[in-house]
N, C-alpha and C positions, 0 to 999 in steps of 0.2 A: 683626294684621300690622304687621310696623314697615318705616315707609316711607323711614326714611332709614337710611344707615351712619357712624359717627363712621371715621375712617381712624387705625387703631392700629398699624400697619404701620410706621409711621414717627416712633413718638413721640410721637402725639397727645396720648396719655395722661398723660405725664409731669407731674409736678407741681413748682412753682417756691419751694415753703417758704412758700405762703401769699401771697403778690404776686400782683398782678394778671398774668392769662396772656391775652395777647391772644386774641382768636377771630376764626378765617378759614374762612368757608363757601364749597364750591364747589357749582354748579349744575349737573349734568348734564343739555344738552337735547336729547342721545341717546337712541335706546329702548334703543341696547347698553350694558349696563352695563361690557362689558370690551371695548368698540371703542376706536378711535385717538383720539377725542375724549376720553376716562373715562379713558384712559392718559393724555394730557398731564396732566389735572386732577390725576392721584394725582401726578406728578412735580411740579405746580404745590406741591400740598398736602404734600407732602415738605419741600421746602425752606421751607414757612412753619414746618413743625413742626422743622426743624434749628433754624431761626430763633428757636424758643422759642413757638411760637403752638398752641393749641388747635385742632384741624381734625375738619371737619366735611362730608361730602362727600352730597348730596341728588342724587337721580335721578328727575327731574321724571316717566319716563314709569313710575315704579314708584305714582304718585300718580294718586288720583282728583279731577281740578279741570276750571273751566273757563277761557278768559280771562274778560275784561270785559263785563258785560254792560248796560251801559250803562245803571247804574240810577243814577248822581249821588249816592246815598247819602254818598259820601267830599265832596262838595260842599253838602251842605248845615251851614244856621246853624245847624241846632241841635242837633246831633254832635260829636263831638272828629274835625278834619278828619286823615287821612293813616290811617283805617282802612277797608279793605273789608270791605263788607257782608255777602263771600259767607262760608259756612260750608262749607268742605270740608278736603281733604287738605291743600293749600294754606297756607288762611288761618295757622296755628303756622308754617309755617316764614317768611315775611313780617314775623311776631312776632322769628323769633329772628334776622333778619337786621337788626332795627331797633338789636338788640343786639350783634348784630357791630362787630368791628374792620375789618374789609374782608369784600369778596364779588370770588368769582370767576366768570365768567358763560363755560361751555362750548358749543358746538352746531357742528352739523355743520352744512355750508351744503346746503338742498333747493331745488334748482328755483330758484335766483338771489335766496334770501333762508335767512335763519335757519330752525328749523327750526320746526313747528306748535307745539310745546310750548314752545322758551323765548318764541317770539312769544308766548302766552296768557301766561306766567309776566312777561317786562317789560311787558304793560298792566296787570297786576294789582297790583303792584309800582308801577310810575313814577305811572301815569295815579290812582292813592290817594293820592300826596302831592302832586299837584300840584292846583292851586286857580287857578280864574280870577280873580289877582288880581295887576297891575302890580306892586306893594309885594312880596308875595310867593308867586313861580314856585315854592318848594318848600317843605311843611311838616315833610320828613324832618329826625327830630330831632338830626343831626349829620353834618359831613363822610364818607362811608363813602370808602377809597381804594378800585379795583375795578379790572377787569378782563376783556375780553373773548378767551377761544382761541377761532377757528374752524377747525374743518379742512373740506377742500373736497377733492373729486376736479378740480377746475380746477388749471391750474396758472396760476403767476405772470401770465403771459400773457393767461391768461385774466382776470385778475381785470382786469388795465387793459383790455383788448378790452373788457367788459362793466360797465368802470366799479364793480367792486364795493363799492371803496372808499370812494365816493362814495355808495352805496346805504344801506353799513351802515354809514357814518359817522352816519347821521340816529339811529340806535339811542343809536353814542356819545356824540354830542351831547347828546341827551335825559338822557343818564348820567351824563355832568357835569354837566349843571344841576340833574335832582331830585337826584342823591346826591351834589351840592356837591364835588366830587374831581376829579383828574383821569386819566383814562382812560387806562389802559395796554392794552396790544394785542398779543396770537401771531396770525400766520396759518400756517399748516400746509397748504401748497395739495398738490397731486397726490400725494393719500392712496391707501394701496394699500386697495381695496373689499371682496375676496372672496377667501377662504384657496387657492380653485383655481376660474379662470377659464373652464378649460372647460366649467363646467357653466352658464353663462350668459353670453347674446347680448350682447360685451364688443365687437366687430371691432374698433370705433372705439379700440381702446387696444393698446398695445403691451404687453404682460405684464413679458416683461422687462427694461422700461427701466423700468415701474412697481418692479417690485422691486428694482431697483438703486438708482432712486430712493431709495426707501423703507430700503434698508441707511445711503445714506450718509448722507440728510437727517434722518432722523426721532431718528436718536439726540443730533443735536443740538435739534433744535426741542423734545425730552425737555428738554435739559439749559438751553433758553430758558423751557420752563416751570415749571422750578424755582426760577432767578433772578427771576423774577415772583411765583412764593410767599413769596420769601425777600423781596423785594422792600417787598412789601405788606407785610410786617409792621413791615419797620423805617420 
């Protein structure tokens, strides 16, 4: 079974006369492959591939992993530090992001945080290059530039009422300092959920202000996750 998709749809493919072709992985940390999150990513991944970049787009919940399991393996002396111990679905794509030119980090917001799967996929990730050691906070072996979309059924309102910004800053934070870069950001708030509402206990939302929403906002926050593909590469 092949657990990840290269994105051809847009160019990926194309070859540059033998030059080096950047590579941009994105991380789906949706279980929907073709939900509002996996839509920004391929619009992210378009624009890196107009841009001239190689794309690569992984759907974390098509994989069998775990997060961290607190075995220090990546912290001890007598290892090469910034690898995990675990052997799963995982472990190769971790490899190939080492080799990436930038990474793009997708996930829907659950319950007032990321979702269960990219949370498992950034311990696995951050918490393997990092090393308790003053001298050196990261052994990743190069600046990665990167990137976090979230979409959220909250809206803007929500996210300062609940401080989200403040929440998932601690993720970005973490993100500039093991992958040395600095941190660019989509938020996508009051995403439209379900193709038709009357089949489930929604009262709390307005349908059609969600879907008028969703006409005028979401073609641009497309066309903001492009400019972040495009972005990242140059």
């Amino acid at each position: 079974m092949k657990y990840y998709a290269h994105v051809t749809d847009a160019g990926a493919e194309q070859s540059n006369g033998g030059t080096d072709m950047k590579k941009i992985i994105a991380i789906n940390g949706s279980p929907r492959r073709n939900g509002n999150t996996a839509e920004l990513l391929q619009h992210a991944l378009r624009g890196a591939a107009d841009a001239g970049a190689e794309t690569e787009l992984v759907h974390l919940y098509s994989l069998k992993f775990t997060g961290c399991l607190s075995c220090f393996y990546c912290k001890r002396k007598d290892v090469a530090h910034g690898v995990c111990a675990l052997k799963d679905d995982l472990a190769p794509v971790l490899e190939r992001i080492k080799q990436a030119d930038a990474l793009i980090m997708g996930a829907p917001i659950y319950f007032m945080n990321l979702s269960a799967g990219m949370v498992a996929f950034i311990e696995r990730l951050f918490f393997s290059n990092y090393i308790y050691s003053e001298e050196i906070p990261t052994v990743f072996p190069k600046p990665l530039p990167h990137a976090f979309i979230y979409t959220m059924n909250m809206t803007e309102a929500h996210v300062e009422q609940f401080k989200m910004r403040e929440r998932l800053g601690i993720y970005e934070g973490s993100a500039a300092r093991i992958l040395r870069a600095e941190t660019k950001n989509l938020w996508a708030y009051n995403t439209y959920q379900f193709s038709d509402y009357s089949k489930y206990e929604s009262s709390i939302f307005n349908e059609p202000e969600k879907a008028a929403y969703r006409k005028e906002v979401f073609p641009k926050q497309c066309a903001e996750a492009y400019e972040i593909g495009k972005a990242l590469v140059s």
